[in-house]
PyMOL commands that place a pseudoatom at each C-alpha (Angstrom):
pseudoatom trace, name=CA, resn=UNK, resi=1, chain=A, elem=C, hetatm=0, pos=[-28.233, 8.264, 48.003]
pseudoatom trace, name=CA, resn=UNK, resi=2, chain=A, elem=C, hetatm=0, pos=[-25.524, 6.892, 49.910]
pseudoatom trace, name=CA, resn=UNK, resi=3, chain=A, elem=C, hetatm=0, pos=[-21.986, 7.923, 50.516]
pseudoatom trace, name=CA, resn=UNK, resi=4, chain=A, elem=C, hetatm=0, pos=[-19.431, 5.161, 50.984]
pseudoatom trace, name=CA, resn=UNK, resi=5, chain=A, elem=C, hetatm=0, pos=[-16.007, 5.952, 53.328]
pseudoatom trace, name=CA, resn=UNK, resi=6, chain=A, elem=C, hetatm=0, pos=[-12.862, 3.660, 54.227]
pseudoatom trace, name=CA, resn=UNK, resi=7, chain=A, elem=C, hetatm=0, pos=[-10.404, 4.189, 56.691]
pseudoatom trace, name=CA, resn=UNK, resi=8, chain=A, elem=C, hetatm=0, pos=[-7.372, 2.190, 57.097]
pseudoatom trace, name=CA, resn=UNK, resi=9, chain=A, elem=C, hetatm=0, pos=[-5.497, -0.979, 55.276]
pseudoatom trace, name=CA, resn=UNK, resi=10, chain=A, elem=C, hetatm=0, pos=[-7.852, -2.717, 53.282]
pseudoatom trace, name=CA, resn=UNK, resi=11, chain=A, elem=C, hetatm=0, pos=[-7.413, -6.514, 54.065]
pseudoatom trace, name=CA, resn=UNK, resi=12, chain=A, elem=C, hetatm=0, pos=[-8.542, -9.988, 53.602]
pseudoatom trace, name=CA, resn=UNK, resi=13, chain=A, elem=C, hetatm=0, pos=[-11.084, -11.004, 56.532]
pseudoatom trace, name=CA, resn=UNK, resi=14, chain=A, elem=C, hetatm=0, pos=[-11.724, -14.324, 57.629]
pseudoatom trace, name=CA, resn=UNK, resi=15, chain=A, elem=C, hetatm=0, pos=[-15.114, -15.471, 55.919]
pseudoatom trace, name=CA, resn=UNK, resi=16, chain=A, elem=C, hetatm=0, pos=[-17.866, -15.374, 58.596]
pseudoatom trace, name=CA, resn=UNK, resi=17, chain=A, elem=C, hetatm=0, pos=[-16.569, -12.088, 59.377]
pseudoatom trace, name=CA, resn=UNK, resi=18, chain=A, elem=C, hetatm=0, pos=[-16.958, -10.672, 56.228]
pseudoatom trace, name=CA, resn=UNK, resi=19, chain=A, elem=C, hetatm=0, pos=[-20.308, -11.977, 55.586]
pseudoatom trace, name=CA, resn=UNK, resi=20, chain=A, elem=C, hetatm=0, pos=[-21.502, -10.202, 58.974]
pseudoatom trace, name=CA, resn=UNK, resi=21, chain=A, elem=C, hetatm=0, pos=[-20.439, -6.900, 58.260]
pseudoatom trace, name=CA, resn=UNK, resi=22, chain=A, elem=C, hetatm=0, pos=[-21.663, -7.471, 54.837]
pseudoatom trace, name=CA, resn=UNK, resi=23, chain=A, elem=C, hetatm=0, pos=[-25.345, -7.973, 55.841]
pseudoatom trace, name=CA, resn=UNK, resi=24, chain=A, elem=C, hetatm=0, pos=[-24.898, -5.446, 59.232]
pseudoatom trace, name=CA, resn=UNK, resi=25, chain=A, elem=C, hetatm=0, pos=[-24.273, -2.889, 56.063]
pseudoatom trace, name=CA, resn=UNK, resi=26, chain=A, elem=C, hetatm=0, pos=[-27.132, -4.691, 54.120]
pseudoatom trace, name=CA, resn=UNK, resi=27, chain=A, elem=C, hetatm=0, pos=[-29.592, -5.225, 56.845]
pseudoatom trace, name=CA, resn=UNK, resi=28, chain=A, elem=C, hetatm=0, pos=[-28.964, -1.481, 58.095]
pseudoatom trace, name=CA, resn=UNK, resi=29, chain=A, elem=C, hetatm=0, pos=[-29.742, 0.223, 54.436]
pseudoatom trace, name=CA, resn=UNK, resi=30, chain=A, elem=C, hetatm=0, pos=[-32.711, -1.968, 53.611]
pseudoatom trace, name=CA, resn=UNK, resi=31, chain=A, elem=C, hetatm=0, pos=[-34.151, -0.915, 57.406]
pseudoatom trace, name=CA, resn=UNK, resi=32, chain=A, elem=C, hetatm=0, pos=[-33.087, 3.119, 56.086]
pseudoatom trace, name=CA, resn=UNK, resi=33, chain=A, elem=C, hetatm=0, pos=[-34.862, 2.561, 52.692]
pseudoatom trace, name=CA, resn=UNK, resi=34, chain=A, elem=C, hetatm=0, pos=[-37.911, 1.013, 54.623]
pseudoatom trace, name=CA, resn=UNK, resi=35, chain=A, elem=C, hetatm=0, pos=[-38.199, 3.889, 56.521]
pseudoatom trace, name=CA, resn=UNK, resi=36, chain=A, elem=C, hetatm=0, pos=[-37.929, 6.346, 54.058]
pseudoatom trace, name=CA, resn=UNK, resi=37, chain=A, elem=C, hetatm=0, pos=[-34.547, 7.674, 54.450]
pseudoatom trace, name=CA, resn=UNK, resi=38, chain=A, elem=C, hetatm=0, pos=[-33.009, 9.832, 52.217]
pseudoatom trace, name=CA, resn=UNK, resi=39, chain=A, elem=C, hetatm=0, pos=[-29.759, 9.569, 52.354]
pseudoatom trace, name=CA, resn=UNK, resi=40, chain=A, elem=C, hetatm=0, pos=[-27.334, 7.447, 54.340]
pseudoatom trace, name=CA, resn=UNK, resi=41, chain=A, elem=C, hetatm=0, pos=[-23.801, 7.173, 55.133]
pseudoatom trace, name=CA, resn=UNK, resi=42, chain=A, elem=C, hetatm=0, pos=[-21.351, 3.676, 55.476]
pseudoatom trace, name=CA, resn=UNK, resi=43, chain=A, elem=C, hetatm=0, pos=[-18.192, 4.010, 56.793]
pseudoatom trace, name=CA, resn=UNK, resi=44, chain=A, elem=C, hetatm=0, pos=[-15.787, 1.211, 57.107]
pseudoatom trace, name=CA, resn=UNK, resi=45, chain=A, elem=C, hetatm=0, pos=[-12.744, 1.298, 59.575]
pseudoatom trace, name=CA, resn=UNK, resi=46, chain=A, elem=C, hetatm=0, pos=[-10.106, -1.193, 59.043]
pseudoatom trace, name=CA, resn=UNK, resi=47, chain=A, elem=C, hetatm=0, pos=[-7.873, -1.555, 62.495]
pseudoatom trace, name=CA, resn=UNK, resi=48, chain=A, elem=C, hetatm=0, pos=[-5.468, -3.551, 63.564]
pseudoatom trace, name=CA, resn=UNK, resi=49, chain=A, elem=C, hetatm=0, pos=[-7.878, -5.777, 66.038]
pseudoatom trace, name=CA, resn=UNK, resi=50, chain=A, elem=C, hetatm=0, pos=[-11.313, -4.750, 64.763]
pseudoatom trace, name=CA, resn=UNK, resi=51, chain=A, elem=C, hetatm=0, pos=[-13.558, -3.934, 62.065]
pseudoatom trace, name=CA, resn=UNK, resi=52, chain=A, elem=C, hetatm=0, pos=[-16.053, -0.883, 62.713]
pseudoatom trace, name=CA, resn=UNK, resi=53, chain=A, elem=C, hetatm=0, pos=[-18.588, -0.393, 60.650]
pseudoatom trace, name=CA, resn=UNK, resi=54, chain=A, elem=C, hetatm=0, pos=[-21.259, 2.460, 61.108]
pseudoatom trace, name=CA, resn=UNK, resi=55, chain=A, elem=C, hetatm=0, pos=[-24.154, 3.201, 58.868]
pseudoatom trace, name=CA, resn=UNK, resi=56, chain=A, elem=C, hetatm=0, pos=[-26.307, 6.569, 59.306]
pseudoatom trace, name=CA, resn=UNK, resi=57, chain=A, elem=C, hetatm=0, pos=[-29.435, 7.859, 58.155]
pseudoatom trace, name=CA, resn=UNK, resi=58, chain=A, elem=C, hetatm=0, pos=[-31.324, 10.433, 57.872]
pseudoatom trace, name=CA, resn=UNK, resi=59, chain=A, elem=C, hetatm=0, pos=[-34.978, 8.730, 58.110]
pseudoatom trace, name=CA, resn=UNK, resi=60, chain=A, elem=C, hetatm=0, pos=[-37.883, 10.159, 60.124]
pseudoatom trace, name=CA, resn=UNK, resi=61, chain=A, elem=C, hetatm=0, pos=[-39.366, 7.906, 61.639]
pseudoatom trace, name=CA, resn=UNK, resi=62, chain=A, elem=C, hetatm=0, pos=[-38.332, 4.018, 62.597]
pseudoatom trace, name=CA, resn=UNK, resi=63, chain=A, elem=C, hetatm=0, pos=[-36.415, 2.240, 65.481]
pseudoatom trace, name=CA, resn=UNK, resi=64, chain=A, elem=C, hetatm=0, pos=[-33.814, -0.574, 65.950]
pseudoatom trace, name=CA, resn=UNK, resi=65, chain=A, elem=C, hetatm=0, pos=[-36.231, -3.487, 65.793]
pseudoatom trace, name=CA, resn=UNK, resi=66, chain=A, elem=C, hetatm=0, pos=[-35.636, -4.373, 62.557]
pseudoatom trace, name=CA, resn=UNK, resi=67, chain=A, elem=C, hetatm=0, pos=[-31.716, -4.844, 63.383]
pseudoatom trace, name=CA, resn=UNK, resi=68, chain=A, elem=C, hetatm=0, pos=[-32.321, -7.191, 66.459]
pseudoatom trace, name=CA, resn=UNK, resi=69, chain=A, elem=C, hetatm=0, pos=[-31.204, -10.408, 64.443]
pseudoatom trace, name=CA, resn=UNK, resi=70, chain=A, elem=C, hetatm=0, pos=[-27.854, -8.482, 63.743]
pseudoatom trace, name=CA, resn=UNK, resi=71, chain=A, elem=C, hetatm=0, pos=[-26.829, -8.708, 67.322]
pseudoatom trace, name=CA, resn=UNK, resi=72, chain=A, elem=C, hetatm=0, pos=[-26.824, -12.394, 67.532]
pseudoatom trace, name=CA, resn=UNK, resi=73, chain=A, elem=C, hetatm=0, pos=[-24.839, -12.635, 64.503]
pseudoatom trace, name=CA, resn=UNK, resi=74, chain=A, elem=C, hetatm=0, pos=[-22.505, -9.843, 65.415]
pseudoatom trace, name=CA, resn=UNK, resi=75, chain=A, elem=C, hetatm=0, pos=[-21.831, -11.304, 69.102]
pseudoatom trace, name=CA, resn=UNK, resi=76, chain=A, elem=C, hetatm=0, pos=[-21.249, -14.920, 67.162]
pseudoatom trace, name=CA, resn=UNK, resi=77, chain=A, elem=C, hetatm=0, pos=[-17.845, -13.511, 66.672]
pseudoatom trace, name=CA, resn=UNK, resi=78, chain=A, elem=C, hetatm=0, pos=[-17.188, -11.427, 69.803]
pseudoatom trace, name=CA, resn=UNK, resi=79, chain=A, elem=C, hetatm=0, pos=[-18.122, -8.332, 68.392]
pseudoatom trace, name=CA, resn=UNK, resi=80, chain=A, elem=C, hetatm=0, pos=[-21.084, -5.845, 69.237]
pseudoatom trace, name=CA, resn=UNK, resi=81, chain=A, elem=C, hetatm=0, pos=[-23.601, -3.768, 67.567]
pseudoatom trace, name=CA, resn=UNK, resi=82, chain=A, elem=C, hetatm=0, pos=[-25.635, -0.682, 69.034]
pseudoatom trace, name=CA, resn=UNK, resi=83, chain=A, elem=C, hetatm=0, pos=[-28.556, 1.214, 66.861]
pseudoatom trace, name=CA, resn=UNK, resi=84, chain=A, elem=C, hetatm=0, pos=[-29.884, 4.670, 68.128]
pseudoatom trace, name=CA, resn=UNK, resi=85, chain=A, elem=C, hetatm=0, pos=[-31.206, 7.566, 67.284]
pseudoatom trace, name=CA, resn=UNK, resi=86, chain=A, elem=C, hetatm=0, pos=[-28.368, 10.506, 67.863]
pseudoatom trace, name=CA, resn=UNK, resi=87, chain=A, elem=C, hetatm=0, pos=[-28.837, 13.764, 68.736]
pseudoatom trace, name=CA, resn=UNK, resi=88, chain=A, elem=C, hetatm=0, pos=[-28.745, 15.584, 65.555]
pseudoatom trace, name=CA, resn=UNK, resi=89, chain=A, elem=C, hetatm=0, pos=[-32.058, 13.322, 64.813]
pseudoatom trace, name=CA, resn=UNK, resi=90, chain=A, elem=C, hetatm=0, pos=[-29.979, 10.976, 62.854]
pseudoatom trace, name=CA, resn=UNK, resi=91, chain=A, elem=C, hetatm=0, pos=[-30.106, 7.257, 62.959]
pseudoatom trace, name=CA, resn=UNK, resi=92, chain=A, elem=C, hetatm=0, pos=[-27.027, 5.325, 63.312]
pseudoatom trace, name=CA, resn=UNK, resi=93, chain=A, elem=C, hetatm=0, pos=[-26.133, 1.365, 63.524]
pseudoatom trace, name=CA, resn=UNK, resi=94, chain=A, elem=C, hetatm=0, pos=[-22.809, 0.865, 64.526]
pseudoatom trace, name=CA, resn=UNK, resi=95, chain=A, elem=C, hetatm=0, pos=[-21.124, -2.784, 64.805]
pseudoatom trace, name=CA, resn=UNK, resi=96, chain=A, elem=C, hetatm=0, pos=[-17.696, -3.351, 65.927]
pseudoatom trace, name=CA, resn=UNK, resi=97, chain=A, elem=C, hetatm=0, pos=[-16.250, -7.207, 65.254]
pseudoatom trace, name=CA, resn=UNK, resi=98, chain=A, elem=C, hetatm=0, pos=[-12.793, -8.353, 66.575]
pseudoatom trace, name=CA, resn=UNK, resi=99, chain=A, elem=C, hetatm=0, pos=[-9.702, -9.344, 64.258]
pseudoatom trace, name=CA, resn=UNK, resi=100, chain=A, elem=C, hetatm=0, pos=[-6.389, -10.892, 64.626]
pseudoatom trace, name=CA, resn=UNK, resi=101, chain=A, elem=C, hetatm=0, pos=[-3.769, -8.493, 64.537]
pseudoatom trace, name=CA, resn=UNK, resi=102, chain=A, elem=C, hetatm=0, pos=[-1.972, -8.897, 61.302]
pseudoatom trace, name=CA, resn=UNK, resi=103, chain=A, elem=C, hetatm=0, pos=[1.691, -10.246, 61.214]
for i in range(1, 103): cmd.bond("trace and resi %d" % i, "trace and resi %d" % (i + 1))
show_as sticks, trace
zoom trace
């Protein structure tokens, strides 16, 4: 299963934007479902100069090397992207990309 949360003003991204944190979201579920997760969590965070995205899991087993394509495309548009496991034996993916402030 997989809980979906948004935070903030909903807005119109530029396009190569919004296709990266569509597949960082993409990529990171596929990776949780090939791993045998269980459940997973997306949360979305519009802000005024960035877009965070995190996705969390609770799979047993697995790493980040699945992911390592994201970074390229996340740091294409100035933005960054960190995978761990976190202490309460969670995974998380967590991707941050840089937006214009709105007018």
């Amino acid at each position: 299963s997989v809980r979906l949360d948004l935070d903030g003003w909903r807005r119109a991204l530029p396009a190569g934007v919004d296709l990266t944190a569509y597949r960082v979201i993409e990529d990171a579920l596929d990776a949780a479902r090939a791993n045998d997760a269980g459940e997973a969590e997306v949360f979305v965070r519009y802000r005024p100069r960035e877009l965070q995205l995190q996705v969390t899991d609770d799979r047993a087993d697995g790493d980040s090397g699945q992911l390592a394509g994201l970074r390229d495309r996340v740091g294409l548009y100035g933005g960054h992207l960190r995978a761990e496991r976190i202490e309460s034996g969670r995974f998380r993916v967590r991707a941050t990309l840089p937006l214009e402030e709105e007018s």
